[in-house]
C-alpha positions, 0 to 999 in steps of 0.5 A: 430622227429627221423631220418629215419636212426634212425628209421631204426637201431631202427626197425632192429631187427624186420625186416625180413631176407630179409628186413635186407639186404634192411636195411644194404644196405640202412645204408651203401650205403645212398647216391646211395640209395637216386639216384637210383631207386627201382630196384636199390636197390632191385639188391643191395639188392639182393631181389625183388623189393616187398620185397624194399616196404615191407621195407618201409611200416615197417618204416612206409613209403608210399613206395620208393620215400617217402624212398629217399625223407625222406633219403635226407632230413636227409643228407641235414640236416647234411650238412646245416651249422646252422642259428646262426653260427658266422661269425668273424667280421660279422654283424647281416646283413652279417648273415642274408645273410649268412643264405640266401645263406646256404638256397640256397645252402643246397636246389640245394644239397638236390634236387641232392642227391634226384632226379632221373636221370632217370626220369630228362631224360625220361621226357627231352626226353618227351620235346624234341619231343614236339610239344608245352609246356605249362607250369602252376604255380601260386604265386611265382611258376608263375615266375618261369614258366615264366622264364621256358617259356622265357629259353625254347623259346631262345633254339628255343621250342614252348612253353608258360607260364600261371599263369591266371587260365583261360588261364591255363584251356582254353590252356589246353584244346586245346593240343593235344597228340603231346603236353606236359603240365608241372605244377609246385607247391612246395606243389602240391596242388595248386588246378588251376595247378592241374586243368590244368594239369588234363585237359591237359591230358584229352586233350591227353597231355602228362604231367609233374611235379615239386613239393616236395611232392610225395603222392600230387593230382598233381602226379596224374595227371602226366605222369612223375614227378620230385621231388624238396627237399625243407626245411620244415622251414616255412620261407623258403619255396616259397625261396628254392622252387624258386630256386629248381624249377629255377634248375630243369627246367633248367636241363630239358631245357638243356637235351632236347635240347642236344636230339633235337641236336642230332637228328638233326645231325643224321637226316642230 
């Protein structure tokens, strides 16, 4: 399958005006594209911000997040380093932990180069003024919840970590406005986390996501979501989505317990 840079150099010709100078900021500035946000690239651009989607649907995208996901996937293949590259003096062992530690490192890169600084701190700051958390995941992704929940609770935040889609549903239901629900799947599908999250909300929560695919029935259901980039090899999938998952919590811990730091400081 085609690139997305290729497929944008490939249609630049049939392009509108306005849509080539999306199109050469894009191919020159990848990198800030895939950080920034819509209206980033529409001031770059010098265009509005329709004309930023309208580019996206010529390449055939949905709109600006599929835009950044798809570019950072395409920088993070041209940084990974191979799965048969040898190593001198390496045994078939020492490869396969080589291409273990690749995966690891190649998706913690693909999810900072997609992920948006805005929406990390906006929904940090949601945490911060929590009144509880709920944090939801199931199969691999209910670890990471629960090492979400155990991180959350030794910087001093009320919270609690479900992977029983009965407490799910039933501490869902029990939030309140002052309350936040975070629901963590690596496909965003996971139909119980997805349940959760829409019953939280029904509730009047406020509700977080962490996933990798940005059109998935779990955005919908969030108020703020934040996009883990993960490999689209098979085999890798629950690893990277692990890791990435592990990361972006913790970023969130650390940004909202610096609000809650302040705070308390200029509430002295």
């Amino acid at each position: 399958m085609d690139g997305i840079i290729s497929r944008i150099r490939e249609r630049f010709d049939s392009l509108s005006a306005a849509e080539k100078q999306v199109a050469d900021i894009v191919l020159g500035n990848t990198r800030e594209v895939v950080r920034g946000s819509v209206s980033f690239l529409a001031r770059r651009s010098g265009v509005g911000e329709a004309t930023v989607i309208r580019f996206c649907r010529s390449l055939g995208l949905t709109g600006y997040q599929e835009l950044r996901l798809s570019l950072a996937e395409e920088l993070g293949r041209r940084q990974e380093i191979s799965p048969s590259l040898s190593i001198d003096g390496a045994t078939g062992s020492d490869e396969s932990v080589a291409k273990i530690f690749n995966l690891a490192c190649t998706a913690i890169s693909k999810t900072w180069d997609t992920i948006n600084h805005a929406d990390l701190a906006e929904a940090a700051g949601m945490l911060a003024k929590a009144r509880k958390i709920d944090f939801y995941g199931t199969g691999v992704m209910g670890y990471v919840t629960l090492l979400a929940k155990q991180r959350f609770l030794d910087a001093g935040f009320l919270c609690d970590a479900f992977d029983n889609p009965l407490l799910q549903s039933t501490s869902a239901s029990c939030l309140t406005r002052d309350d936040v629900a975070v629901g963590i799947s690596r496909h965003g599908r996971a139909p119980l986390v997805v349940d959760a999250l829409r019953i939280a909300r029904e509730a009047g929560a406020r509700t977080i996501c962490i996933t990798a695919e940005p059109n998935s029935e779990l955005v919908k259901n969030a108020d703020k979501s934040i996009w883990m980039n993960c490999t689209r090899d098979p085999g890798s999938l629950k690893f990277d989505g692990v890791i990435t998952g592990i990361i972006v919590c913790e970023s969130l811990l650390r940004i909202a317990s610096g609000i809650r730091s302040r705070e308390r400081v200029t509430g002295m």
